[in-house]
VEXROVEX-618679 format. One record per residue (C-alpha): x, y, z; residue in one letter. Coordinates in steps of 0.1 Angstrom, whole numbers. Example, Ala and Ser with C-alpha at 12.3 -4.5 7.8 and 13.67 -1.06 7.14 Angstrom:
BEGIN
NODE       u       v       w   resn
NODE     123     -45      78      a
NODE     137     -11      71      s
***
This chain:
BEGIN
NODE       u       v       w   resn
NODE     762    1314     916      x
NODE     801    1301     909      x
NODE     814    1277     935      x
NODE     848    1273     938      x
NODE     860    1241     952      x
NODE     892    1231     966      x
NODE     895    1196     964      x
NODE     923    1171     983      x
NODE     936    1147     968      x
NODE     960    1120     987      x
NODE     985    1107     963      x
NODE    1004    1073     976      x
NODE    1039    1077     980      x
NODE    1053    1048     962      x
NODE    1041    1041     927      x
NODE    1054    1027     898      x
NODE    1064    1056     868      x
NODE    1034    1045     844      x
NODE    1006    1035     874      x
NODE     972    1058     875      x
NODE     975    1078     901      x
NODE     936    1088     916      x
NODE     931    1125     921      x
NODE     899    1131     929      x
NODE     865    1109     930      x
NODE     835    1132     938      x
NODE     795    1129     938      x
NODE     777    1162     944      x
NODE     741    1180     931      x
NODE     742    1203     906      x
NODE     731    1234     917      x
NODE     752    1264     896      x
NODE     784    1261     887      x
NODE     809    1237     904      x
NODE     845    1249     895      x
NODE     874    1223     909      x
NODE     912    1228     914      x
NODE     945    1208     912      x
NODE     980    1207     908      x
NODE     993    1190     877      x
NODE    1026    1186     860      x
NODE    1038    1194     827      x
NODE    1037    1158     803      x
NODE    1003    1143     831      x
NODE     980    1122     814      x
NODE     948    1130     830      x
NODE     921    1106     826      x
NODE     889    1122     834      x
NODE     854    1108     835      x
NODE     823    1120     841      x
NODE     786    1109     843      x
NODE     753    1121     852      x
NODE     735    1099     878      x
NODE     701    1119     886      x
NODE     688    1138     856      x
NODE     692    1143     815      x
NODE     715    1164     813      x
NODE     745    1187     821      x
NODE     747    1218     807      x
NODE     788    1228     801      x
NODE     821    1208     810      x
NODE     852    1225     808      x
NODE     890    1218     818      x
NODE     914    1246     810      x
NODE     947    1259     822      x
NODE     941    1286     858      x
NODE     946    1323     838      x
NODE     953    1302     809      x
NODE     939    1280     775      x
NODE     908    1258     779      x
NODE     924    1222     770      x
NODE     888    1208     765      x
NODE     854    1216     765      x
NODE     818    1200     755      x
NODE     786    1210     757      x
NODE     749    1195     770      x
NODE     767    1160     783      x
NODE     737    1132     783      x
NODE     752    1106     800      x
NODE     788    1099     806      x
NODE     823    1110     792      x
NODE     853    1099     792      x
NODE     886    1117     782      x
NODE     920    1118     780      x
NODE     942    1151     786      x
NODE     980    1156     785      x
NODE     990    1185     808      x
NODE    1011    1211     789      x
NODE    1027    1229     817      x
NODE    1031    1223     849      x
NODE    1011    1247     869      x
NODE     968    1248     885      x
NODE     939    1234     867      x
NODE     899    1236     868      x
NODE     874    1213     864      x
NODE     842    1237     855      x
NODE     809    1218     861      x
NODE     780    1243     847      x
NODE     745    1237     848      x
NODE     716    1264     845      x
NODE     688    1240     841      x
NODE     656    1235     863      x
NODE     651    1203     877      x
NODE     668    1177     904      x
NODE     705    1161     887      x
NODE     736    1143     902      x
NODE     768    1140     892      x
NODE     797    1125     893      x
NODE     839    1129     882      x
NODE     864    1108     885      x
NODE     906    1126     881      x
NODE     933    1097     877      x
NODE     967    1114     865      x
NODE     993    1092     849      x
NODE    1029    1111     854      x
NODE    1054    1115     830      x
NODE    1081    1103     847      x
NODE    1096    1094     886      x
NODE    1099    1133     898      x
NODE    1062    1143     893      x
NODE    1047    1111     902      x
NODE    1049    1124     940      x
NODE    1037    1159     933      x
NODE    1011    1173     956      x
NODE     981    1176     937      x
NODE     959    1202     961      x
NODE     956    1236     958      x
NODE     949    1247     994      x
NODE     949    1284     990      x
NODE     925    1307     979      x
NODE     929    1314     937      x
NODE     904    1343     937      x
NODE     925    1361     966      x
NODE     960    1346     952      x
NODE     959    1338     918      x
NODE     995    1337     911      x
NODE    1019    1309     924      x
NODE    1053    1293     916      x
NODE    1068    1258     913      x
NODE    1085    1249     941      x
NODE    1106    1213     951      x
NODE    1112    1200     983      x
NODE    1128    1166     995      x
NODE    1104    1143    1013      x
NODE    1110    1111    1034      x
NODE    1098    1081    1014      x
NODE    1108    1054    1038      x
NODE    1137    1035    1057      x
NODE    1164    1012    1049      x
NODE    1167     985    1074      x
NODE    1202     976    1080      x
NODE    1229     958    1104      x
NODE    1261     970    1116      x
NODE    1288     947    1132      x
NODE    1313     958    1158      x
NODE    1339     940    1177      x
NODE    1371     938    1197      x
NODE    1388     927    1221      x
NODE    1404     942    1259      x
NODE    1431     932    1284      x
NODE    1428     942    1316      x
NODE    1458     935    1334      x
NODE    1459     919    1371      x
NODE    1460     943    1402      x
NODE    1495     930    1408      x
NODE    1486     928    1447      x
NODE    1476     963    1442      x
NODE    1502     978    1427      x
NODE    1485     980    1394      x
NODE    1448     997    1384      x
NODE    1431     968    1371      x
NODE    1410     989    1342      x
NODE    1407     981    1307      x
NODE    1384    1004    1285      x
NODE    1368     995    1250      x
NODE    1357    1023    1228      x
NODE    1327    1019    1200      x
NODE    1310    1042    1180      x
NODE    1270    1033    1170      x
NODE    1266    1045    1134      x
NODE    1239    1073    1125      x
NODE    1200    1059    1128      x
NODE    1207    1036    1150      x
NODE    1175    1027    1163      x
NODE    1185     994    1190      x
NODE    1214     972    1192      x
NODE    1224     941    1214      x
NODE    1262     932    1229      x
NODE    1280     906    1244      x
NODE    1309     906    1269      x
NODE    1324     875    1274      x
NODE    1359     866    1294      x
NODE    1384     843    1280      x
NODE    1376     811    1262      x
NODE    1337     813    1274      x
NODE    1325     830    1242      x
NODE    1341     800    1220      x
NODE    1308     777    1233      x
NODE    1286     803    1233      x
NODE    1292     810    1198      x
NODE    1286     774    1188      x
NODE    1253     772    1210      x
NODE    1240     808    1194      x
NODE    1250     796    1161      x
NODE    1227     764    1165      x
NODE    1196     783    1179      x
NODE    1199     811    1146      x
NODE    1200     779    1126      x
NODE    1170     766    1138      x
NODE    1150     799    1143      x
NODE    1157     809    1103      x
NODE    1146     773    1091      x
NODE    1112     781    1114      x
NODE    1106     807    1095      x
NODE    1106     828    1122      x
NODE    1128     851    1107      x
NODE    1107     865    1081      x
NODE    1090     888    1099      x
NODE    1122     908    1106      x
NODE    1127     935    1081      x
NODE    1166     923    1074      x
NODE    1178     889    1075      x
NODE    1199     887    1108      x
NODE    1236     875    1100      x
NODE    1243     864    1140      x
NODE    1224     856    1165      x
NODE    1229     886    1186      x
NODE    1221     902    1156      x
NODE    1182     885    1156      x
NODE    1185     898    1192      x
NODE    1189     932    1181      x
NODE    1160     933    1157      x
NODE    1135     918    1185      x
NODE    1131     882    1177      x
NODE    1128     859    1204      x
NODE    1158     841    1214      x
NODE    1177     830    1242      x
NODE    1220     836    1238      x
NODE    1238     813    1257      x
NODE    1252     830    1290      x
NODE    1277     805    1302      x
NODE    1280     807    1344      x
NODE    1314     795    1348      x
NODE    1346     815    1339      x
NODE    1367     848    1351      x
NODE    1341     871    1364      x
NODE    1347     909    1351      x
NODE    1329     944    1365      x
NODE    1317     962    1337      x
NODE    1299     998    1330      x
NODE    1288    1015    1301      x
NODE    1295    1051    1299      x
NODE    1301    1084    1283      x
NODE    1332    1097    1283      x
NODE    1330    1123    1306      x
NODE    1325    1097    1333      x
NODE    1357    1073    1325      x
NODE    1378    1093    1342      x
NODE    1357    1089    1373      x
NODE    1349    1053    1369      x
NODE    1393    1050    1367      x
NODE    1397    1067    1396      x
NODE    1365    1047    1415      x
NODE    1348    1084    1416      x
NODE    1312    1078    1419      x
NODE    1302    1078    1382      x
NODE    1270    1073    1361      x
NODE    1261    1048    1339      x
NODE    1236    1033    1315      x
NODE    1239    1001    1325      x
NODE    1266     984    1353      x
NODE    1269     947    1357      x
NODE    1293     931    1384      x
NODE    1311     895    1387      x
NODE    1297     882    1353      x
NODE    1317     861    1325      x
NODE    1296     867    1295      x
NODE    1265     893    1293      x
NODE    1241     897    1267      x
NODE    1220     926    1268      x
NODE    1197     943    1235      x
NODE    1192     984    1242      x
NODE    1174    1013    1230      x
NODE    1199    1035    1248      x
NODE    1222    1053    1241      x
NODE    1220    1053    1206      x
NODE    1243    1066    1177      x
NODE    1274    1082    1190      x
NODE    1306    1074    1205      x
NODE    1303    1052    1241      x
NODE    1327    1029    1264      x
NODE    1326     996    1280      x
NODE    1344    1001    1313      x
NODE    1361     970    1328      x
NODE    1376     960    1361      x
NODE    1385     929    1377      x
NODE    1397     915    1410      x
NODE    1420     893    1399      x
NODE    1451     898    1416      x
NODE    1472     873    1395      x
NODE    1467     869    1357      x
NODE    1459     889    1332      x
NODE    1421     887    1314      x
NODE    1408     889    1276      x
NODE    1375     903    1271      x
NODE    1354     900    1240      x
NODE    1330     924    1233      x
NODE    1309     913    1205      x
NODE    1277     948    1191      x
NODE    1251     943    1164      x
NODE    1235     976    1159      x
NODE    1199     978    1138      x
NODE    1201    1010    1114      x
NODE    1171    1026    1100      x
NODE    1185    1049    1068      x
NODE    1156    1074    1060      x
NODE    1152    1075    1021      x
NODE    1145    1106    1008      x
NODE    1127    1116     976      x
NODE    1122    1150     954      x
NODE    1088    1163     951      x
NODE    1074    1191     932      x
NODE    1046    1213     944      x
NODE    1031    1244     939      x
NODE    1028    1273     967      x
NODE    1011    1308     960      x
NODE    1033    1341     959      x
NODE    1024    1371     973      x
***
């Protein structure tokens, strides 16, 4: 009886162009023929080897090309045997284990594939279809996602909102920001007037000492600020000073500034009210264009706000991979 067996393989994602890649590693009685497929590309160098753990002797080993040329073949293996294929074409191949012989035998194959080069070293090696129902199939690429890029983004600015004038004046000031693309958290800081000076110093200290800890190396990029470190989730405390012009703030989509102008009740993701600095690390929104809304109740002077965003990026990385797929 001919067995046909369809055998997965799970190739690691990352390897270097000249690393043995495993394929297959498989222990199994012989009991008829034992026929196994994969998915190899054209300039593979297949290392196979095979022994026999339980018994004398197998009868036929065969690798050859699906519809194709038999690439190697031996006859009544004893013991073990190793050998080394290179893949002519880039297409399905079987392993054909054959045994007619009485009596109780074990065996064992290992399939380690060394690819030619960085766009085959990803290939899918299974062949998950049927090749007696669909014998024919095609080569087919495909871009997969290999990984992230860690990254920080700094933003910054300043607003004036100007005094109510004893109510003649709308004391609003607005300050627009766009997160980049992948954004995946990010941490700000509004601050009034000379208060973010100090607490620039004090953050600055506190970054100091957290990187010389070593604390920092568990971060997956090294912070440049310390509302940066914020951002990525380390643990540490920004100075939040309590004295200074206090400021009403909300941050909003566009859609509401109007409302939030005209004191129209408005929504929000976050609203904060009589504060001089703020420091806050969110997980929304995320990329996309938002505004920090800004009122005050001075009636007399002027304010400066600083608004001070480190946004962690996470770039996917995407690769080429080759695979095969049957066709009807």
């Amino acid at each position: 009886m001919r067995k046909i067996c369809f055998l997965f393989a799970i190739l690691p994602l990352l390897c270097g162009a000249q690393t043995a890649i495993p394929v297959a590693d498989q222990t199994f009685k012989m009991d008829g023929d034992h026929v196994y497929s994969f998915a190899l590309a054209q300039g593979d160098e297949v290392a196979l080897h095979i022994e026999v753990l339980v018994g004398r002797q197998v009868r036929n080993v065969e690798f050859a090309q699906h519809n194709g040329p038999s690439l190697f073949s031996t006859y009544a293996l004893d013991s073990t045997l190793d050998k080394s294929i290179l893949i002519p074409q880039t297409g399905v191949y079987l392993l054909s284990i054959r045994e007619r012989g009485m009596g109780k035998k074990v065996c064992r194959f290992t399939l380690h594939r060394t690819p030619a080069g960085p766009l085959t070293e990803r290939m899918d090696t299974r062949v998950s279809w049927d090749l007696q129902q669909q014998p024919r199939y095609q080569v087919q690429r495909r871009m997969i996602l290999i990984g992230k890029k860690p990254g920080i983004s700094s933003l910054g600015g300043q607003v004036n909102v100007s005094a109510s004038k004893l109510g003649l004046k709308n004391p609003v000031g607005t300050y627009q920001f766009a997160l980049p693309p992948h954004t995946v958290s990010w941490a700000y800081r509004i601050s009034v007037g000379q208060a973010l000076t100090e607490a620039r110093r004090k953050d600055a200290d506190q970054l100091t000492g957290a990187l010389n800890s070593g604390a920092a190396k568990l971060l997956p990029v090294a912070p440049p600020t310390a509302l940066a470190a914020l951002a990525l989730g380390m643990a540490i405390d920004l100075t939040v000073p309590k004295v200074g012009e206090a400021v009403e703030y909300a941050l909003m989509s566009a859609e509401n500034l109007e409302k939030f102008k005209k004191r129209e009740p408005y929504q929000a993701f976050i609203w904060q009210g009589s504060v001089s600095v703020d420091v806050q690390r969110r997980f929304t929104p995320l990329e996309g264009s938002y505004y920090f809304a800004f009122r005050t109740s001075n009636w007399i002077d002027d304010i400066t706000i600083n608004v001070d965003i480190e946004a962690v990026t996470e770039t996917p990385i995407y690769s080429e991979e080759i695979f095969l797929e049957p066709t009807k």
